[in-house]
C-alpha positions in Angstrom: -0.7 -21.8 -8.2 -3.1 -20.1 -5.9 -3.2 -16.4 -6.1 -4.6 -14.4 -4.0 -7.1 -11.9 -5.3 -7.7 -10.2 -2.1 -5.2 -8.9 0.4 -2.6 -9.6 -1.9 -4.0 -7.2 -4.5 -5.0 -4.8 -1.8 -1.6 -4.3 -0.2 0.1 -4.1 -3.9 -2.2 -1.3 -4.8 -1.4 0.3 -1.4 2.3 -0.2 -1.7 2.4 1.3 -5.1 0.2 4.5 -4.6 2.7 4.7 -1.1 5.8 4.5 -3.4 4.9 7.1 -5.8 5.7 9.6 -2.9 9.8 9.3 -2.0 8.7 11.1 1.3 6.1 9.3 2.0 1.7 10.2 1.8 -1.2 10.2 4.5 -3.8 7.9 4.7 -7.1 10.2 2.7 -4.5 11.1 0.4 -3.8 6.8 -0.3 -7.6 6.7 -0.4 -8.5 8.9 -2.9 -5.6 7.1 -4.6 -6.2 3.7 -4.7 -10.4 4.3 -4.9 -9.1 5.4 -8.9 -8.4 1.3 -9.4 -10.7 0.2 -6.4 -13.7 1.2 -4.4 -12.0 1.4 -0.5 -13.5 2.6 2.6 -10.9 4.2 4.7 -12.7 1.6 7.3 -10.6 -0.7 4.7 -7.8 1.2 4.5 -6.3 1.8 8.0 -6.2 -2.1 8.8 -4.3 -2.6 5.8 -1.5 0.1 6.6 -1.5 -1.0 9.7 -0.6 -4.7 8.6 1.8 -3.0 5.8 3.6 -1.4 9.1 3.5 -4.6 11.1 5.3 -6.9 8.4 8.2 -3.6 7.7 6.6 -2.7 4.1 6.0 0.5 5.4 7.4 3.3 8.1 5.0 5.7 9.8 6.0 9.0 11.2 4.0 12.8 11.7 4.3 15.7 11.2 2.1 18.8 11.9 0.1 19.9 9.6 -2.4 23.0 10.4 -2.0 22.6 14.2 -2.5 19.0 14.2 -0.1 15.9 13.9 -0.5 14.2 10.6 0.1 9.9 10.2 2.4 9.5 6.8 3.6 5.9 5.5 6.8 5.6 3.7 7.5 2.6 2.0 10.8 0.9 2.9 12.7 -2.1 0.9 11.1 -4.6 1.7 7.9 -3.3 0.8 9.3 -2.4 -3.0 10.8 -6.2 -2.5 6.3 -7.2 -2.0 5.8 -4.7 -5.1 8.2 -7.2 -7.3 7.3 -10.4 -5.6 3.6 -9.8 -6.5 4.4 -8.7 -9.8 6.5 -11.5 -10.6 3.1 -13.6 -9.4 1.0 -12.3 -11.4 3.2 -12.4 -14.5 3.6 -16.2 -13.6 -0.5 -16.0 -13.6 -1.2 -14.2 -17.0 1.3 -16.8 -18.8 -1.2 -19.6 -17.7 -4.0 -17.3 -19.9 
């Protein structure tokens, strides 16, 4: 089994910092999060929620915030369906060791 350690891992952590907010978060908010587990650029970042949107693990919409639109990402079902598929991976990884 090949696991991979590097998008994989990165769009998990994403997904799960996303899903702790039912209404959805914006993207320095994600950052701050997901720098707590991993150091992240928010050069990093926006490719990644961008490829989240792309595949449907995540919906974007704005709303204003102090005179100016602000992006937030909701995750949707299929991206709580990644959540489980990559944590049923790893489980399958960490019963090898």
């Amino acid at each position: 089994m090949l696991f991979n350690t590097g998008a994989a891992l990165l769009d998990a952590i994403v997904l799960a910092v996303v899903a702790r907010e039912p209404e959805g978060t914006y993207g320095y908010k994600i950052t701050q999060e997901v720098r707590q587990v991993i150091e992240l650029s928010e050069s990093t970042l926006y490719p990644v929620l961008r490829r989240l949107e792309t595949s449907g693990a995540l919906r974007v919409y704005s709303i204003e915030h102090n005179g100016r639109l602000r992006k937030y990402y909701a995750i949707t079902d299929e991206g709580r369906q990644k959540i489980q598929a990559f944590l049923q991976e790893w489980e399958a990884v960490m019963k090898v060791y």
